[in-house]
C-alpha positions in Angstrom: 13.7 -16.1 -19.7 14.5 -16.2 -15.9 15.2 -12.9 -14.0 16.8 -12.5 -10.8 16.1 -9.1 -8.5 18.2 -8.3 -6.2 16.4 -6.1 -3.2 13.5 -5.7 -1.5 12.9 -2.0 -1.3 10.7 0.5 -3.9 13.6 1.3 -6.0 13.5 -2.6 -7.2 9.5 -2.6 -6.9 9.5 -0.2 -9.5 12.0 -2.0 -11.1 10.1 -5.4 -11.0 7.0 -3.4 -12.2 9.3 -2.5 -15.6 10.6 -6.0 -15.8 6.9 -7.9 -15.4 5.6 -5.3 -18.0 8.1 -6.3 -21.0 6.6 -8.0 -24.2 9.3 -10.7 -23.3 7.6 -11.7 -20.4 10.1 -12.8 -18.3 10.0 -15.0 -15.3 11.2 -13.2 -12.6 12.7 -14.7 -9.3 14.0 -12.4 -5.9 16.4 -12.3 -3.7 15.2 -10.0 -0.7 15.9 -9.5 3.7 12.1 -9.3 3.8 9.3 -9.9 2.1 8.2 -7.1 0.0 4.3 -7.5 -0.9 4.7 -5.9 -4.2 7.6 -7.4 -5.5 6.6 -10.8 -4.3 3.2 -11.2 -6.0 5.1 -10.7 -9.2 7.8 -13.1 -8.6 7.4 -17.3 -9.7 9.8 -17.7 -6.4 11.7 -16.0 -4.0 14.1 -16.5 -1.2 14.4 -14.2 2.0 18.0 -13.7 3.2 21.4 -11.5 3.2 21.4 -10.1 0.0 24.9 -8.6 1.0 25.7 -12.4 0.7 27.7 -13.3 -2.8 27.7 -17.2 -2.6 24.0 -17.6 -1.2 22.3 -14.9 -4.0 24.4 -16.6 -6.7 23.8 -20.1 -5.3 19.9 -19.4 -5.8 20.7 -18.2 -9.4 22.3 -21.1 -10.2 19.7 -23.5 -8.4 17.3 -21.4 -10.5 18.9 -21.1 -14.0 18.7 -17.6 -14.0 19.5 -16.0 -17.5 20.7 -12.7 -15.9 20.0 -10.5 -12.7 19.5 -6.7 -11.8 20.7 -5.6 -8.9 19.1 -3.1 -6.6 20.8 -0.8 -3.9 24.0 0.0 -3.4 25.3 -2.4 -0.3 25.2 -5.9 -2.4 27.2 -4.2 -5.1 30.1 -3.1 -2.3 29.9 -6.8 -1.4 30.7 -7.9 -5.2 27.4 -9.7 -5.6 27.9 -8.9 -9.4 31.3 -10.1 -9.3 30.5 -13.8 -8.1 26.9 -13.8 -10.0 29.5 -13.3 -13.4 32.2 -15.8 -12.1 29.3 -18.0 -12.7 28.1 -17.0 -16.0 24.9 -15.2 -14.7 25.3 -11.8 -16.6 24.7 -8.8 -14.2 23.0 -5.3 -14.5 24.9 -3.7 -11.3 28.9 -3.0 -11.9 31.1 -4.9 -10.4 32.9 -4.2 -6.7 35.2 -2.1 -8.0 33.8 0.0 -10.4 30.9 0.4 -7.6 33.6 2.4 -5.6 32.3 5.2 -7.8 29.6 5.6 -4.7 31.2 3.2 -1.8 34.7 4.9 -1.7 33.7 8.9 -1.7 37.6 9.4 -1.2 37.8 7.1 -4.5 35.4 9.1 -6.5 36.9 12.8 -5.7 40.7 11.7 -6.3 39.1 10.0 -9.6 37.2 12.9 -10.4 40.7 15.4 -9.6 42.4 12.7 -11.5 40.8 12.7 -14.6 39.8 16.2 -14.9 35.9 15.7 -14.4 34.5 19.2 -14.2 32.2 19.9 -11.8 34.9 18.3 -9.1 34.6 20.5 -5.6 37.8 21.6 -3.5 38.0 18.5 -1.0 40.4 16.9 1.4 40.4 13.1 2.3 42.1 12.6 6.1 42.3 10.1 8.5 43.5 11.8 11.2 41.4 14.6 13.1 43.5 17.4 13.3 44.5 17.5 9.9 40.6 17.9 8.8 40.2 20.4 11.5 43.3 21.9 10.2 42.6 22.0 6.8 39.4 23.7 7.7 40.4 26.1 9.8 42.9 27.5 7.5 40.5 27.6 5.1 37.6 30.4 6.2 34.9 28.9 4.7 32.2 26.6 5.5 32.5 22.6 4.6 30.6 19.5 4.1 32.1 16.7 6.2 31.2 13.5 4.6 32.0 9.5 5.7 33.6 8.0 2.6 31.6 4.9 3.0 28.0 4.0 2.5 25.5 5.7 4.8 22.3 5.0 3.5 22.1 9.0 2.3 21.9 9.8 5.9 26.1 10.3 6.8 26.6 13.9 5.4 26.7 16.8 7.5 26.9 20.7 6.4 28.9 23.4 8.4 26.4 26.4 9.1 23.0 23.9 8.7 23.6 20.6 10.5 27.3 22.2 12.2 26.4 24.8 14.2 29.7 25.8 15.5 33.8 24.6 15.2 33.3 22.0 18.6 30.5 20.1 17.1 32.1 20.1 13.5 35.6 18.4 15.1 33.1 16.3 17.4 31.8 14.9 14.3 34.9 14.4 11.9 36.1 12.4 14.8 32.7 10.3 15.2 33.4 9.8 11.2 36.9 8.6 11.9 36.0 6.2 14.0 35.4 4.0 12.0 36.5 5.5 8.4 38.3 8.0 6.5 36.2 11.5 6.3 35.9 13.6 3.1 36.2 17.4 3.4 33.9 19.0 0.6 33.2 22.9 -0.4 29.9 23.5 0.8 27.8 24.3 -2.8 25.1 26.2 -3.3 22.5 26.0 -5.8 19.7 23.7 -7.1 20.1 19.7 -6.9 19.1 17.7 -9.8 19.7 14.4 -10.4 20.5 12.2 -13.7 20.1 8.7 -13.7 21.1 6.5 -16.8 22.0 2.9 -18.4 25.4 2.4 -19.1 26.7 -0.5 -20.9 30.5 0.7 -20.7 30.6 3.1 -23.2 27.4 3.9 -23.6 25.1 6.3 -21.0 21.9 6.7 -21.7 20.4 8.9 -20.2 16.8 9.8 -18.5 14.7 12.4 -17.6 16.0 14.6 -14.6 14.3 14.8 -11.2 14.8 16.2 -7.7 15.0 14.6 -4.3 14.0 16.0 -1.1 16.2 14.8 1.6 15.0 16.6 4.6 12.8 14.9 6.5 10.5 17.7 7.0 8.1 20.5 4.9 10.1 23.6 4.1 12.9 21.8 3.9 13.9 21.3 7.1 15.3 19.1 9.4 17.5 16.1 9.6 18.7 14.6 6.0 17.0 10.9 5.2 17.5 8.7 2.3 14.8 10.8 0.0 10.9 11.7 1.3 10.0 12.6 -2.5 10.9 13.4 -5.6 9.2 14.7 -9.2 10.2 15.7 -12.7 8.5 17.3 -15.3 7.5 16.6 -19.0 10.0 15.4 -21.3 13.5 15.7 -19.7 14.0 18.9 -18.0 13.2 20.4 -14.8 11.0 23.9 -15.1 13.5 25.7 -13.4 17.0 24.7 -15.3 17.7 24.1 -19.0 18.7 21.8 -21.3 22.4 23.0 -21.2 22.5 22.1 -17.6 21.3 18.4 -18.8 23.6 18.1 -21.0 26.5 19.0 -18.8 25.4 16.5 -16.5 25.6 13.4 -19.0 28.7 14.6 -20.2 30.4 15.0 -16.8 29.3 10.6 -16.2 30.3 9.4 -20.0 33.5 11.1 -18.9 33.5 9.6 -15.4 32.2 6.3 -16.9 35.4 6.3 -19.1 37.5 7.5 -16.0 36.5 4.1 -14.3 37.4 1.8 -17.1 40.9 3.8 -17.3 41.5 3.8 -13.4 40.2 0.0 -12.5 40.3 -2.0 -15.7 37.1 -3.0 -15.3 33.9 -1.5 -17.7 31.1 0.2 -15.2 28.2 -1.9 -16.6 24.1 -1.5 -14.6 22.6 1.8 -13.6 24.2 5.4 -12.9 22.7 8.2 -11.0 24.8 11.7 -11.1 23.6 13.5 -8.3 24.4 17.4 -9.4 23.7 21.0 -8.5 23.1 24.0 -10.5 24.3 27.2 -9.2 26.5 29.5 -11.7 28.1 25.9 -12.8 27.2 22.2 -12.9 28.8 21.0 -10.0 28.8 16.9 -8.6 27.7 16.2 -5.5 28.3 13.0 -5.8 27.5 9.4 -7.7 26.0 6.6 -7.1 25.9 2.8 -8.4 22.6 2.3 -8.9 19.4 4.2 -9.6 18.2 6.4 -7.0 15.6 5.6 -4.5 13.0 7.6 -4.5 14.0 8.6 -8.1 13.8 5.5 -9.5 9.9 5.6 -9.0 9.5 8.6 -11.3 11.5 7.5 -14.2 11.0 4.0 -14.3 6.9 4.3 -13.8 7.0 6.6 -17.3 9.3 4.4 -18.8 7.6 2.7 -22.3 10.9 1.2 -23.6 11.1 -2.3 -23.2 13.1 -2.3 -20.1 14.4 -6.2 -20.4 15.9 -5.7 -24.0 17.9 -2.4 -22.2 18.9 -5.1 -19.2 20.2 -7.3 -22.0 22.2 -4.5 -23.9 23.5 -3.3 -21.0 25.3 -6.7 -20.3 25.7 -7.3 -24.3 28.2 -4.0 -24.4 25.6 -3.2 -27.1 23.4 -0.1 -25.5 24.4 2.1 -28.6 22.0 0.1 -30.7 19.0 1.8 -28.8 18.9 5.2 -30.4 16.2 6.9 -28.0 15.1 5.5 -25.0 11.0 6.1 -24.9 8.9 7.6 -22.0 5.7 8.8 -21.5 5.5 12.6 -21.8 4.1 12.9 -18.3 4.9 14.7 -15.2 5.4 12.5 -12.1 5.5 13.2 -8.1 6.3 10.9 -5.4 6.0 10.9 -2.0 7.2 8.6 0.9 5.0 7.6 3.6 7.7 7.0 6.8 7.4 5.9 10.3 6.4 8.2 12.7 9.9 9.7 14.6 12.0 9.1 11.2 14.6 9.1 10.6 16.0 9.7 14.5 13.1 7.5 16.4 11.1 5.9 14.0 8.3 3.6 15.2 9.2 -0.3 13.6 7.0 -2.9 13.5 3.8 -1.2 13.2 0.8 -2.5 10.9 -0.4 -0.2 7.6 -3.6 -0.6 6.2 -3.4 0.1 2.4 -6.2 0.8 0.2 -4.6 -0.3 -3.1 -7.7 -0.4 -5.4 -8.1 3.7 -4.5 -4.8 4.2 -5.2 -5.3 2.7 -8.6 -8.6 4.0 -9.3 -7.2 7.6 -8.3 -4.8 6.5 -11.1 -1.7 6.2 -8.7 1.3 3.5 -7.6 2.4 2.0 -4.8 6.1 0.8 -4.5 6.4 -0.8 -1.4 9.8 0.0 0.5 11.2 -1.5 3.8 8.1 -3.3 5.0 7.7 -7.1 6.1 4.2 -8.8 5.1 3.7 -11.8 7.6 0.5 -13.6 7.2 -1.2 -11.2 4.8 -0.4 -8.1 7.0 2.0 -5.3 6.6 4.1 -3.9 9.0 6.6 -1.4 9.2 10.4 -1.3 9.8 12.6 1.5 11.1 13.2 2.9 7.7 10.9 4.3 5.1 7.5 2.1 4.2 6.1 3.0 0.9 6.5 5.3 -2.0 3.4 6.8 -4.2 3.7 8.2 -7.7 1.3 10.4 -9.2 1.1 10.7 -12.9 -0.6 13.7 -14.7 0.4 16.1 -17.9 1.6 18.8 -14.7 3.5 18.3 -11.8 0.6 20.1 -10.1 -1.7 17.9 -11.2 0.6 14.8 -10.5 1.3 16.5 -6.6 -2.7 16.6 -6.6 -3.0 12.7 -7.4 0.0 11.5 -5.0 -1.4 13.6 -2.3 -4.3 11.8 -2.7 -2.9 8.4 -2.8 -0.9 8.9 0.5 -4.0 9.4 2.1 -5.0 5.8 1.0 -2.4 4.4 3.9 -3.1 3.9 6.9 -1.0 3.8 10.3 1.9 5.6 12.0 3.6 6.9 9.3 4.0 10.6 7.7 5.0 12.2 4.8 5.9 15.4 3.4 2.7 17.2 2.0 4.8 20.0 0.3 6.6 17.7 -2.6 5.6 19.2 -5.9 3.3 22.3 -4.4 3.1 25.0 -6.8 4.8 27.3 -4.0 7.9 24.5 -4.1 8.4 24.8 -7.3 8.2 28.9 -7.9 10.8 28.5 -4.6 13.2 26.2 -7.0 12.0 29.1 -9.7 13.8 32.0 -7.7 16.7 30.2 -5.9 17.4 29.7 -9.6 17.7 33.2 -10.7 19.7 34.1 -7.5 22.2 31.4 -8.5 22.8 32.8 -11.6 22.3 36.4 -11.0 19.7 36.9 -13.0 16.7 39.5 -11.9 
């Protein structure tokens, strides 16, 4: 069996880990914009170029006689990749183009959401003009999140009162939004994020365990928003600090958005989904995206014991509801990304890391490399994040203990945030909770 991966970053390291380790052992072939180390030493061939690029990925299926292909992030998907890989009879984990709206079109998601009755849908606006955003704010009294509708690498969303500082700098950014796409006016929510990614077949969603981001770039939680320094979840499926309730809301709220798709486009949502969601006195959505998360992808995918190329094939066969319980290790996991110096705002590109990979093993870690480049055996950085490493343990103590360890295994201008998984970020998490939901 030939297997085509789509991306070069960790999300689909991790994901080429899960495909390499299947009982089926599959060939497996990538399509990347550089040459990630880790994915390429598990690949029989690979091709560097625009992965954004429908005729040129699917051209190198074809060439190859790919038997199906998984695609990675989010930006391939918008460019209906899937779409021409399935015009060609290469079946695809990754929806197609417009079912993928579900994360490219924000303005498409909320009207969806408002359309079908999705609980968990914010008050929001969608303009295209400045003054009626500034209008609809003013009028309102509260504070907003101003949001571009399209893709922005996690990095586009900006919160009155946090990133906003005052009325001038929130119109001077709705009109740096609109110039070059609508803007999305959100209630500001408050609470804990979570996030649930799952499998989804079309009428299926299966579900796995929940984990949390961290997207500011700096320890306390601080600073500017990035695409994700770190993540962990706990044993089993839930998160110390919320409850199985709250999971179960969350899966609820994407079968019903899953079904809203199918109703609204004609087309079944068929690859990953990843409901990004916040806990305060309800389950609220912050918002969806088309693929699974990056860095959460690394947590749930490292744990994952379920043969990960017969749930590829289901989830193309329509057949997912044949796979009863999806199987993990019961293991707490932490990662943490190691980013250029100056990122996200300055970052320092094109720098080389030295990379202990037999201590990271031997400390019983993993590497996923991210957006690096190796050129003649060397690795060198780009201007977004380098590498991701995953602690394992039976605590998300012990786990923190492990990755903390294992980032200290790379070497070079990079950084990363030490307090991912800390005991005092998790009792934190512990009392925001009880303040949410009034309890003493």
């Amino acid at each position: 069996m030939k297997i085509l991966l789509i991306g070069n970053g960790a999300r689909e390291h991790a994901i080429a880990c899960a495909l390499h380790r299947s009982p089926q052992k599959p060939e497996l072939y990538a399509f990347m914009t550089a040459k990630n180390p880790g994915i390429a030493k598990l690949c029989k061939n690979f091709k560097i170029g625009d992965t954004c690029d429908a005729k040129a990925v699917s051209g190198y299926a074809v060439n190859n006689n790919i038997d199906f292909a998984v695609v990675g992030p989010e930006a391939p998907l918008a460019a209906g990749v899937s779409d021409e890989l399935e015009s060609n009879g290469i079946g695809c984990v990754g929806p197609k183009k417009s079912a993928a709206r579900i994360e490219t079109d924000k303005a498409f998601a909320r009207n969806l959401m408002k359309k079908y009755n999705i609980p968990g849908t914010p008050e929001f606006g969608v303009f295209t003009g400045a003054s009626g955003a500034v209008e609809f704010i003013k009028n309102s009294g509260k504070e907003w999140a101003v949001k571009p509708a399209g893709l922005t690498g996690g990095k586009g969303v900006k919160i009155m009162g946090e990133h906003l500082k005052n009325p001038d700098e929130t119109e001077n950014y709705i009109k740096e939004v609109l110039n070059s796409d609508r803007v999305v006016i959100e209630e500001k929510l408050t609470g804990e994020e979570f996030t649930i990614q799952a499998f989804v077949d079309g009428k299926t969603v299966l579900g796995t365990p929940m984990v949390q981001d961290h997207k500011r770039a700096y320890e306390g939680d601080v600073g500017p928003n990035t695409g994700g320094m770190g993540s962990y979840s706990d044993k089993g499926y839930i998160l110390p600090f919320l409850t199985q309730d709250d999971y179960d809301i969350g899966i609820k709220i994407m079968e019903q958005a899953v079904s809203a798709i199918k109703e609204e486009t004609g087309v079944e949502y068929k690859g990953f989904l990843y409901g990004q969601f916040i806990a305060g006195k309800d389950i609220m959505v912050i918002e969806f995206n088309a693929r699974f998360g990056d860095p959460e992808a690394m947590n749930t995918i490292s744990i994952i014991t379920s043969d990960f190329v017969e749930i590829c094939k289901k989830i193309i066969n329509g057949n997912l509801n044949e796979i009863e319980n999806l199987e993990f290790k019961n293991k707490a996991t932490v990662c943490k990304y190691l980013v250029p110096e100056g990122y996200p705002e300055n970052p320092k590109a094109n720098r080389e890391l030295a990379v202990d990979e037999n201590k990271i093993n031997e400390l019983g870690a993993l590497i996923y490399y991210a957006a690096v480049n190796e050129e003649e055996g060397k690795i060198y950085t780009s201007s977004s994040r380098a590498a991701g490493v995953v602690g394992i343990a039976d605590t998300i103590t012990e786990a923190e203990k492990i990755a903390e360890s294992a980032a200290g295994c790379v070497k070079g201008d990079v950084f990363h945030r030490k307090d991912i998984g800390t005991d005092a970020l998790v009792r934190k998490r512990f009392e925001n909770m009880k303040k949410f939901r009034g309890e003493n």
